[in-house]
N, C-alpha and C positions, 0 to 999 in steps of 0.2 A: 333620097327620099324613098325611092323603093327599096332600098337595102333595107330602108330601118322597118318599113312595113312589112317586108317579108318575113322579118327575125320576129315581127309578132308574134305570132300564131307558133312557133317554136319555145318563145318567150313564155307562154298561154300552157303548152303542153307542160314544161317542165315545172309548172306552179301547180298544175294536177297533179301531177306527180307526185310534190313533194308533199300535196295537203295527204293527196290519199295514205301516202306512207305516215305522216302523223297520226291520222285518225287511227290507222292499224297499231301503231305504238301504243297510243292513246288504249286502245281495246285490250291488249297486253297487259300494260299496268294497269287498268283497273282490274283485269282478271286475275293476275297476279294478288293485287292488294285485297282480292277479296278473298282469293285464299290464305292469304295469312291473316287478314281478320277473322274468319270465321275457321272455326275447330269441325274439321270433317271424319274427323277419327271415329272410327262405329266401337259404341258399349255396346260391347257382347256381354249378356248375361252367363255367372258363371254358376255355378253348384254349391249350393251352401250358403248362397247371399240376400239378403235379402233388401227386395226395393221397394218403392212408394209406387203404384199401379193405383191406374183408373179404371174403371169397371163398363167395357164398350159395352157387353151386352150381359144379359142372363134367359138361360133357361131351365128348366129341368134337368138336364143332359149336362151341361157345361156351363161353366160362364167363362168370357174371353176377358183378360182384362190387360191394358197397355202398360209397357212398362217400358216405354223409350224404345231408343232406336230406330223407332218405323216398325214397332215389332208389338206381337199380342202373344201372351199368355196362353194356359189352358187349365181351368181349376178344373176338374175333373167330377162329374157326377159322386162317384163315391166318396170323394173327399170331402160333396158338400152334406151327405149322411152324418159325417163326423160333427159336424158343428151345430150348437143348440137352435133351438128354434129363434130365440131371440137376434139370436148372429145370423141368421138368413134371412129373414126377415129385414133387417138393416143393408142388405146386400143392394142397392140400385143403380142403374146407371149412372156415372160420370163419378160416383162417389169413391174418393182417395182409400186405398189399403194396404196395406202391409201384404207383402207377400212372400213367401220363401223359393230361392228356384232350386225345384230337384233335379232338372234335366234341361239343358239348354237345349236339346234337342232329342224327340220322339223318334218314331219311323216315320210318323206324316209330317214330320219336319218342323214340329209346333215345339213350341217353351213350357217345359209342364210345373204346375206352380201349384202350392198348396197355402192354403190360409190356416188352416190348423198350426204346423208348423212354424210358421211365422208370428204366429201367438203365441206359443211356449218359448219360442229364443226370448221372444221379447218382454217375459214372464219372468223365465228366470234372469234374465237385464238386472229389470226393476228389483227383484227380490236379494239380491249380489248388493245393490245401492241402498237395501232397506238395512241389510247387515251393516255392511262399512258404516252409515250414517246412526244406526243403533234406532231407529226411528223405532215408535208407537205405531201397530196398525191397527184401527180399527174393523171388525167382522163376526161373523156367526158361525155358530156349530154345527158344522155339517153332517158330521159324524162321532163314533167312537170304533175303537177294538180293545181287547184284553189290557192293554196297558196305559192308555190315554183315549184321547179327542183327537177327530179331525177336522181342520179348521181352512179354510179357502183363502187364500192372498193371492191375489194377482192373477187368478182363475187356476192355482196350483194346489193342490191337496198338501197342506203341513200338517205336521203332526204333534202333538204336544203331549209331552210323557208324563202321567201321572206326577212324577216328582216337580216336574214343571206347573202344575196347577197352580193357583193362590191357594193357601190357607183357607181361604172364606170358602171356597168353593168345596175345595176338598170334605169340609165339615158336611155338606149339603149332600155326599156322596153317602150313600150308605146302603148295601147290601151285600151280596155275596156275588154274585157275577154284576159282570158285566152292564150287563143288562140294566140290573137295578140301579148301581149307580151313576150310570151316565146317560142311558136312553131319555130321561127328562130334559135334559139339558140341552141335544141337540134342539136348530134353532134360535137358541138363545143369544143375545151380543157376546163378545167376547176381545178383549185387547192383548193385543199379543207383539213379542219382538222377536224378530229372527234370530236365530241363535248359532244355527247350521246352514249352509249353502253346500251341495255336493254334486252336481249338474249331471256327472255321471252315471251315478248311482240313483239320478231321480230321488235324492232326498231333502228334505226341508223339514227344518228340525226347527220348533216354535215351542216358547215363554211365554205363559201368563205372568209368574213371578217376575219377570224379567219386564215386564209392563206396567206394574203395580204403582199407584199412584201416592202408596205407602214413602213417609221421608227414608229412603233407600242413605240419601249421604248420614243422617242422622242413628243410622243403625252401624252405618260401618264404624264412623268416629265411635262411639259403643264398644262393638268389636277391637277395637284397634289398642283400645285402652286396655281390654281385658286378656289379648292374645301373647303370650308369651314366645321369646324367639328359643327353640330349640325343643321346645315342649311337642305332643304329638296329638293331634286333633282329626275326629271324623267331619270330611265334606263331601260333596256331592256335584260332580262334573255338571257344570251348568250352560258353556260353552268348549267348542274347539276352534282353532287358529292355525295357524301354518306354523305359527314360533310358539306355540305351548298352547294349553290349555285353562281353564279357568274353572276352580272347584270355589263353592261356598261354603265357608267354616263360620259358625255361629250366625249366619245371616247376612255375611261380608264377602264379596268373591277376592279370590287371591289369584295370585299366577302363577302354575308351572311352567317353567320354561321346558322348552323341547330338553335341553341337555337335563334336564334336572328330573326328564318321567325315566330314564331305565338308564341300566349300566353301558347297553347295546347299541347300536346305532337305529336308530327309528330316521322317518323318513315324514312322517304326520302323527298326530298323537292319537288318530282314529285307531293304529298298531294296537296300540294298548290300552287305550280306555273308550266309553261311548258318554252321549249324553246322558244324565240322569243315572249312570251309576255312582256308587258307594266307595270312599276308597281312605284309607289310613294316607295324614301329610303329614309334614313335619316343616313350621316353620322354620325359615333358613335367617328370612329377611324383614323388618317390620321398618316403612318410610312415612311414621307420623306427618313430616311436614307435607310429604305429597301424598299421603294417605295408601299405602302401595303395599303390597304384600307380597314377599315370593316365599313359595313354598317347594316340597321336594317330594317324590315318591322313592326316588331310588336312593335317599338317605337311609330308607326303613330297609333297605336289601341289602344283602350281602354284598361287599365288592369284591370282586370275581378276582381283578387284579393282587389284593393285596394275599390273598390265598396264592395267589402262582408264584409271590415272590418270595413264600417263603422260603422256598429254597435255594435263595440267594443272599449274600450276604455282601457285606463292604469289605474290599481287598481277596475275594474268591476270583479263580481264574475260570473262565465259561470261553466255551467254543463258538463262535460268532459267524454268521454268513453277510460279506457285507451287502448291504442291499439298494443303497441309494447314495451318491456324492451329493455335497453341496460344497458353497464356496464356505462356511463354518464348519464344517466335519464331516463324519459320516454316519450312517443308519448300517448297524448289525443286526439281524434279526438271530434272535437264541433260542425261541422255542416257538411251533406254531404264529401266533400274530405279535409277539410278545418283541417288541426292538428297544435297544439302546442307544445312544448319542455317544458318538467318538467324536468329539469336541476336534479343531486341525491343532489346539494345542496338544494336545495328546495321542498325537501319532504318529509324530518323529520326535529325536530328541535335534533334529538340526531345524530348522526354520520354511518352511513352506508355505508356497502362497497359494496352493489348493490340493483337497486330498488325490485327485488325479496323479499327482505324482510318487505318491508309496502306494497308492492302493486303486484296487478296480472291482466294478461290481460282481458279485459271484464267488470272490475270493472269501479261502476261511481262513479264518484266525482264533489264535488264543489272546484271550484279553482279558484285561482286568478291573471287575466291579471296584471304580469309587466314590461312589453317588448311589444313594436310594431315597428317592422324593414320592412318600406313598401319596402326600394331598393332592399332587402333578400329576401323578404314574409318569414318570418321569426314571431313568435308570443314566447314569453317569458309567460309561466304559472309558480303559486308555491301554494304548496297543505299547505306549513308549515305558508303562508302567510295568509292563507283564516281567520284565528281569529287574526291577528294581530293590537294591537292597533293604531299602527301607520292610520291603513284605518278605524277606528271606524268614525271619523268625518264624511267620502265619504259615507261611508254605510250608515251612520244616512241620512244624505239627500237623496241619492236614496233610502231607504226606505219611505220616507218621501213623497217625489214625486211620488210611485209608489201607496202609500193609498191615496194622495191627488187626482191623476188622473180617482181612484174608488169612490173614494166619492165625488168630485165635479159634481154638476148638469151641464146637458149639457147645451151650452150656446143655447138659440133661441131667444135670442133677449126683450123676457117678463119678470119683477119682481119675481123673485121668492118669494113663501109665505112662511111665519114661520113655523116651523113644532103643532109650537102651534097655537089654534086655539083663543085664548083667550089673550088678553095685558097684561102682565106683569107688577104687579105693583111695585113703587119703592118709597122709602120714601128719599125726600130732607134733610138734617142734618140742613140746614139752616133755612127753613120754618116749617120744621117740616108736611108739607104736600104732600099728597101723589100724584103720578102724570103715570101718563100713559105713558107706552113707548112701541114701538115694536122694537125689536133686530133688527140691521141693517143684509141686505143679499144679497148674492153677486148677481150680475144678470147672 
């Protein structure tokens, strides 16, 4: 009886023991689960970004405003000069904004934040989404210069080129500057579609025409009937694109494609045309059923290629640098940019499964034109060709030609003398006597 009382109180310790060790567990795993439920990771504000901010305070001087983290802003006195009285005004505490960060960190160790900034990204946004979607914006004339109106969307100055006006409007224009025809107008509504986006260049290029609530599909069906394919019509660049641009012929806009404005490689069709100029097309393409036009500029130009190749011809041997393998042939280049296609059937007469194995880049060769595709610019060369008999007759004559062109004297008009200085005599079979001749020679 006393054992077992004794082991009491031992009994007693080791159940403290063991709660307090659970509690402790207990303490762990919630501390644990409460770091994996809850996200402790700090947004650091970065340069260039812009966030949604609450506005802690305002004064003259500054306003502070929150932008997460446990962390305040600093819009800056000057910055708030920059914005109209309307926008300061709207400025009060707790009220949500947009803000842009320029510096996530000052010397006093502040977040420095502009509101201006934050309203033009977000300007030209909007104006990027007005394009793509081709929307109608409704707004007033804020201005003019020399060439058009300037017109506000999205608190952004567009511009709208004379060419760009409505008809109606245009009528209403009339004087000799500037001045005259457009200073009444500012003010006035105006509906307009974006036409241009260039974010870089700060340009915003804007349509009246292109807003007109004129039947637009009922003029193109119009057009479309009267547009002939190959014929050559004046239009008027009325948008640009990244894959072409888009000129209006009779009232209907068509499309250049990028390959179809120059013989050159362009990169944007900005290169070579702007909105609201004047430019000769040439229909290529007319899609009555999808109502589609493709047109051309560099059909009206010269092609540079077909002048270079006139000095080639089919079955000529040209000197060739090879310049590129593939697993179908190879690339020679023959003059400056100018390459032709050695097909792998054509450059052994035994069987190979890549030109790696007769040829490597850098190497030169004589090779022989048999292919000239001017609608491609496409040039057909063959290395297995260049002895073949089939072309001995061609090579004989431009060989032929090319010693006859070295050794004929040049023409000037005078007899040329014999290289001998003395007549040559000749005996008759018939007379038996002998008679003087000099060898005939060409003049």
């Amino acid at each position: 009886m006393t054992d077992q009382n004794q082991a009491l109180p031992n009994q007693g310790s080791d159940v403290q023991k063991q709660g307090e060790q659970l509690n402790k567990n207990n303490s762990n795993q919630t501390m644990e689960s409460l770091l994996q439920d809850q996200d402790f990771s700090i947004d650091l504000p970065q340069p260039g970004e812009i966030r949604t901010g609450v506005i802690a305070s305002v004064s003259p001087s500054q306003i502070l405003v929150s932008i997460g983290a446990k962390s305040e802003g600093v819009v800056s006195g000057r910055e708030l000069d920059q914005l109209s009285d309307e926008d300061r005004e709207a400025l009060e505490v707790g009220k949500e904004i947009p803000v842009f960060v320029l510096s996530p960190e000052d010397a006093n160790g502040n977040v420095v934040l502009s509101i201006k900034r934050a309203q033009e990204q977000l300007s030209w946004d909007n104006v990027d989404k007005l394009l793509e979607e081709s929307a109608v914006v409704e707004s007033k004339i804020a201005g003019f210069n020399k060439g058009g109106l300037i017109v506000l969307v999205e608190g952004l100055r567009g511009f709208v080129p004379s060419s760009q006006i409505s008809a109606l409007r245009r009528t209403q224009s009339t004087g000799d500057t500037p001045e005259q025809r457009w200073q009444k107008m500012v003010g006035q509504p105006i509906s307009v579609r974006v036409i241009e986006v260039d974010r870089e260049r700060r340009r915003l290029i804007l349509s009246e025409r292109a807003a007109s609530t004129e039947s637009r599909q009922s003029i193109k069906e119009r057009v479309l009937e009267e547009l002939e394919e190959g014929k050559v019509y004046t239009g008027r660049v009325t948008s640009l694109a990244n894959f072409g641009a888009f000129i209006n012929v009779n009232g209907a806009d068509g499309l250049v494609h990028l390959s179809e404005l120059s013989w050159d490689h362009i990169d944007h069709p900005r290169e070579v045309l702007e909105v609201g100029q004047e430019v000769q097309v040439k229909v290529i393409n007319i899609d009555r059923e999808k109502k589609r036009i493709g047109l051309s500029v560099r059909a009206l130009q010269e092609d540079p290629w077909r002048s270079r190749m006139e000095k080639f011809s089919v079955g000529q041997l040209v000197e060739g640098v090879i310049t590129r393998l593939t697993k179908f042939g190879a690339f020679a280049r023959l003059e400056g940019d100018l390459e032709g296609l050695i097909h792998i059937s054509e450059i052994s007469e035994q069987r190979i499964e890549h030109p790696r194995e007769v040829l490597k880049e850098g190497d030169v060769k004589t090779l022989r034109v048999i292919r000239i595709d001017p609608e491609q610019h496409r040039i057909g060369l063959s290395l297995r060709k260049v002895d073949s008999a089939a072309y001995a007759d061609k090579d004989f004559k431009l060989l032929a030609a090319e010693f006859k062109s070295v050794d004929e004297p040049e023409d000037t008009g005078e007899p040329q003398a014999s290289d001998d200085s003395e007549p040559q005599s000749t005996s008759d079979d018939s007379t038996g006597e002998s008679t003087s001749e000099t060898p005939d020679t060409e003049a």
